[in-house]
ZADOPA-15517 format. One record per residue (C-alpha): residue number from 1; residue in three letters; z, x, y. Coordinates in pm, whole numbers, plus 50000, padded with zeros to 5 digits. Example, Ala and Ser with C-alpha at 12.3 -4.5 7.8 and 13.67 -1.06 7.14 Angstrom:
BEGIN
+-----+------+-------+-------+-------+
| pos | code |     Z |     X |     Y |
+-----+------+-------+-------+-------+
|   1 |  ALA | 50780 | 51230 | 49550 |
|   2 |  SER | 50714 | 51367 | 49894 |
+-----+------+-------+-------+-------+
end
This chain:
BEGIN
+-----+------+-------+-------+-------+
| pos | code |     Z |     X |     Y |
+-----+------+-------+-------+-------+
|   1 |  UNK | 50000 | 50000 | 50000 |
|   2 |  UNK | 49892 | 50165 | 50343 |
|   3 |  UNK | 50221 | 50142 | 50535 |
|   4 |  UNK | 50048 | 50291 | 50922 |
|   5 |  UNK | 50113 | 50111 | 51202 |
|   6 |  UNK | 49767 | 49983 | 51322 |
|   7 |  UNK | 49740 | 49630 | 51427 |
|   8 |  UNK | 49423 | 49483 | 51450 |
|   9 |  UNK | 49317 | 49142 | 51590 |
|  10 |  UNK | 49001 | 48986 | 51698 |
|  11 |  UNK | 48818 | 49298 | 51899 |
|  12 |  UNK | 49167 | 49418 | 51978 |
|  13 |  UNK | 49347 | 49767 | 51792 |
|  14 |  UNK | 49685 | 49913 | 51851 |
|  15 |  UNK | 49755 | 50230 | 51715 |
|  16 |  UNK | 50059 | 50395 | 51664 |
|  17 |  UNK | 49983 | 50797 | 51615 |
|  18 |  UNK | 50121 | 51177 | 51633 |
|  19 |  UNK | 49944 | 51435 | 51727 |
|  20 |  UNK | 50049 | 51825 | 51672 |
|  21 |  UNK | 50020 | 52155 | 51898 |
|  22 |  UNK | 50041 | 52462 | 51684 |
|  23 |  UNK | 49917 | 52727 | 51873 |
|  24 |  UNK | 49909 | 53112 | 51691 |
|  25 |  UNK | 49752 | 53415 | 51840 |
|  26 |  UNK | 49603 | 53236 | 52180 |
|  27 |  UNK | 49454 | 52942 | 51942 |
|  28 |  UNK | 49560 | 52623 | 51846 |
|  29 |  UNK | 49466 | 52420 | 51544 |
|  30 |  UNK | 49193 | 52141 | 51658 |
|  31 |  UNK | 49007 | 51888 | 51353 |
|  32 |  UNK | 48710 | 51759 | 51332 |
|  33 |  UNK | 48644 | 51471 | 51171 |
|  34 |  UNK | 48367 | 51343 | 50951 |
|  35 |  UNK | 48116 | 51578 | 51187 |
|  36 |  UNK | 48195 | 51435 | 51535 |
|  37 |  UNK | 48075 | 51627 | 51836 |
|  38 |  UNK | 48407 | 51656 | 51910 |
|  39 |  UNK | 48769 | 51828 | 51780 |
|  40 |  UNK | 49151 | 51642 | 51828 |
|  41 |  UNK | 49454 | 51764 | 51733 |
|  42 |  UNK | 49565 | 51728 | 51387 |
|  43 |  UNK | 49762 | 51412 | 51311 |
|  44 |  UNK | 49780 | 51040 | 51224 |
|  45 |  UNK | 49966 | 50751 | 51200 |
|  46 |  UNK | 50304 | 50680 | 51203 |
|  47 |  UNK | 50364 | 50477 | 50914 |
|  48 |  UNK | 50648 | 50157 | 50903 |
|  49 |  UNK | 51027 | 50266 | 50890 |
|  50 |  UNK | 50961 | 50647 | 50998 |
|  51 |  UNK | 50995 | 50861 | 51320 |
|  52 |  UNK | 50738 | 51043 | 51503 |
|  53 |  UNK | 50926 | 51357 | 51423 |
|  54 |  UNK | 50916 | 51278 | 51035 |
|  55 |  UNK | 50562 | 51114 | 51082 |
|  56 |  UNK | 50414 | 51499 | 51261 |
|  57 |  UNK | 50529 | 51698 | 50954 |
|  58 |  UNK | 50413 | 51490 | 50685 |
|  59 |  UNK | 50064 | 51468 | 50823 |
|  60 |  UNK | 50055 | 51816 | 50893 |
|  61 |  UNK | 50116 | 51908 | 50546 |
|  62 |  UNK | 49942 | 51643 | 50395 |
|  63 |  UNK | 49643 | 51721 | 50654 |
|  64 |  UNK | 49644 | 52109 | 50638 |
|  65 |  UNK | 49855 | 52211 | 50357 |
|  66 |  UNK | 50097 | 52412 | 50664 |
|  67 |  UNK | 50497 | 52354 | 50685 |
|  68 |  UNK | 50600 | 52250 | 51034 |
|  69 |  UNK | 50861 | 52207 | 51282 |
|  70 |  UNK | 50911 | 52034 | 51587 |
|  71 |  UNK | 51013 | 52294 | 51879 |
|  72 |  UNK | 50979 | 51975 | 52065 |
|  73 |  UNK | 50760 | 51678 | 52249 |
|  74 |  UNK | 50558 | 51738 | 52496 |
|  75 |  UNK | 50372 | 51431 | 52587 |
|  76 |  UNK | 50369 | 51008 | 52536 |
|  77 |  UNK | 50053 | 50932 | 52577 |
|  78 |  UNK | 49920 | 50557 | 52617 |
|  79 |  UNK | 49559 | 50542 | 52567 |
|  80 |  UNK | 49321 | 50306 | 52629 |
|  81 |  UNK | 48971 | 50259 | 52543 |
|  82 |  UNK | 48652 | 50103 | 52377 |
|  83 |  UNK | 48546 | 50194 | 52058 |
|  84 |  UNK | 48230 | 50015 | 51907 |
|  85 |  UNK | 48313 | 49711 | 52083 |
|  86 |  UNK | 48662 | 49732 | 52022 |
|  87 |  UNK | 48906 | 49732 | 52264 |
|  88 |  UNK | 49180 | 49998 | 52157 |
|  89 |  UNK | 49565 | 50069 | 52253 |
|  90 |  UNK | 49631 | 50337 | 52137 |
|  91 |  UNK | 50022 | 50524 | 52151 |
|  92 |  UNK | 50068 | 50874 | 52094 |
|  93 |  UNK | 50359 | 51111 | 52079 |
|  94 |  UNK | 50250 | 51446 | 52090 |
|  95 |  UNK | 50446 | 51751 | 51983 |
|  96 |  UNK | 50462 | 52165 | 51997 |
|  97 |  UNK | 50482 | 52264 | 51656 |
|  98 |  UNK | 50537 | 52619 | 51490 |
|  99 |  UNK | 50556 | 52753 | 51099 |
| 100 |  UNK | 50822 | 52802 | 50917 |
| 101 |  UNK | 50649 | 53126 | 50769 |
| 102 |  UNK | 50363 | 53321 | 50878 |
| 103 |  UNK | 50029 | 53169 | 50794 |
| 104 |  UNK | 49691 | 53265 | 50827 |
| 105 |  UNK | 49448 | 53162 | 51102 |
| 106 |  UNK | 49157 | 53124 | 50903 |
| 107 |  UNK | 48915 | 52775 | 50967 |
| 108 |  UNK | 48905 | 52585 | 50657 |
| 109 |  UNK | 48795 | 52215 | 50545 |
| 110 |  UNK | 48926 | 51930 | 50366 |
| 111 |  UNK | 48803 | 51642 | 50171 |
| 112 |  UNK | 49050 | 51358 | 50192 |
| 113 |  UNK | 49107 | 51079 | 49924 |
| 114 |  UNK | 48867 | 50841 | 50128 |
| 115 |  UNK | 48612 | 51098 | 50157 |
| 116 |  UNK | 48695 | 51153 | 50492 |
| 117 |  UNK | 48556 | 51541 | 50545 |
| 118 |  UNK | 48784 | 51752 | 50776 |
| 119 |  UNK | 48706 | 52082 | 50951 |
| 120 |  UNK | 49019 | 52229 | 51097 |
| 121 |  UNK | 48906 | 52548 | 51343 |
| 122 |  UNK | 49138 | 52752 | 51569 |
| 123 |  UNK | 49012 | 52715 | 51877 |
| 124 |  UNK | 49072 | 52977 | 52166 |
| 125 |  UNK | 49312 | 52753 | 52423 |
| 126 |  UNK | 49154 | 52911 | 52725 |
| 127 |  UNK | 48803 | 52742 | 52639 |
| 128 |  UNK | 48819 | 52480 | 52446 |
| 129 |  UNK | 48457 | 52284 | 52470 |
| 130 |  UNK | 48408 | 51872 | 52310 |
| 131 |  UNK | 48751 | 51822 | 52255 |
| 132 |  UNK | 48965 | 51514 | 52290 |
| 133 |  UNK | 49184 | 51389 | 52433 |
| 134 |  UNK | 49066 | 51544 | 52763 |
| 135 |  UNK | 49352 | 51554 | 52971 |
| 136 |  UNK | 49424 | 51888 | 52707 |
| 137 |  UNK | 49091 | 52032 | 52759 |
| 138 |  UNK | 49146 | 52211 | 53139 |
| 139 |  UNK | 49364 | 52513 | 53009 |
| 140 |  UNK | 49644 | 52243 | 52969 |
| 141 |  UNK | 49722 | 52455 | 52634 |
| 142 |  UNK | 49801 | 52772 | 52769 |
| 143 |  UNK | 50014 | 52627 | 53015 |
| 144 |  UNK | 50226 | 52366 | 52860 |
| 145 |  UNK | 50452 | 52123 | 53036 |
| 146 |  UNK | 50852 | 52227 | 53053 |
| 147 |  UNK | 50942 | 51904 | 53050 |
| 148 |  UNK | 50853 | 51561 | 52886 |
| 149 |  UNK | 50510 | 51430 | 53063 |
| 150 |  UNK | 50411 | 51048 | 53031 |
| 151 |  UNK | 50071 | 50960 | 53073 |
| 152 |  UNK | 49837 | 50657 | 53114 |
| 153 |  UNK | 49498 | 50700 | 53016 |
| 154 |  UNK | 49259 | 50413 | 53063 |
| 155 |  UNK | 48887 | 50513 | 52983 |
| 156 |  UNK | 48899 | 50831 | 53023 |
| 157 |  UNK | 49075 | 50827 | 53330 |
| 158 |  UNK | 49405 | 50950 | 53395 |
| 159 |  UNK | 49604 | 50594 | 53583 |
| 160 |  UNK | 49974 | 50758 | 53584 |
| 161 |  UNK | 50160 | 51090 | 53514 |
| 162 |  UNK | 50521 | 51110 | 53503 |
| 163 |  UNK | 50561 | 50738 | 53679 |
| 164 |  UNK | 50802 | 50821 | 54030 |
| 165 |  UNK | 51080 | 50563 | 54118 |
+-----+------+-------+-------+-------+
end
């Protein structure tokens, strides 16, 4: 039984994911999926009765094999946007991440369960090219927030960034 939170209705989908950072030698780990023109972050859903912290390390190690830990979150991210003619709501906690042992930086790829084909690549954070989300394209990576951002995204477009009273 698929227990993710993902709630679709109509031409309406929320989605409930974690994304993680893992950056090693200047590069961070970045997917792509199923051949897009573009990489993400690895990740995935949360699924029902587990935390984003819990969700970030199973998916990493179910994703890419790698043993993770939270050094901490770095951005809530609400997302929204169109997807073949589906409007999406999308809620993501992303999180720095780091290895409990050394590991190798090496690109690799995956075939899931669904057939879902994976190429993970570690991608040099000072240019990082067809990438999403965007707000982490702009050297965002190699200078990370110190604190907690929030952030509104509504097609593409940044609306609100750490909301003032």
């Amino acid at each position: 039984m698929n227990m993710d939170i993902e709630i679709e209705k109509q031409n309406y989908r929320f989605k409930y994911r974690v994304s993680g950072i893992l950056i090693k030698n200047d590069r961070v780990l970045c997917v792509r999926i199923n051949n897009n023109k573009f990489f993400c972050l690895p990740g995935g859903h949360v699924e029902l009765n587990e935390d984003t912290i819990d969700a970030i390390i199973r998916e990493f190690k179910e994703e890419t094999g790698i043993d993770v830990y939270v050094k901490r979150l770095l951005y809530v991210v609400e997302n929204f946007f169109d997807s073949n003619n589906v409007k999406c709501h999308e809620l993501g906690f992303y999180y720095l991440l780091d290895t409990k042992d050394n590991i190798n930086i090496n690109n690799f790829t995956k075939i899931e369960w669904d057939n879902t084909y994976l190429e993970f690549k570690w991608l040099d954070i000072n240019s990082i090219a067809n990438f999403k989300p965007e707000f982490l394209k702009n050297n965002v990576l190699n200078n990370l927030p110190n604190k907690l951002e929030h952030i509104i995204i509504k097609n593409n477009k940044i609306i609100e960034k750490n909301l003032k009273k």
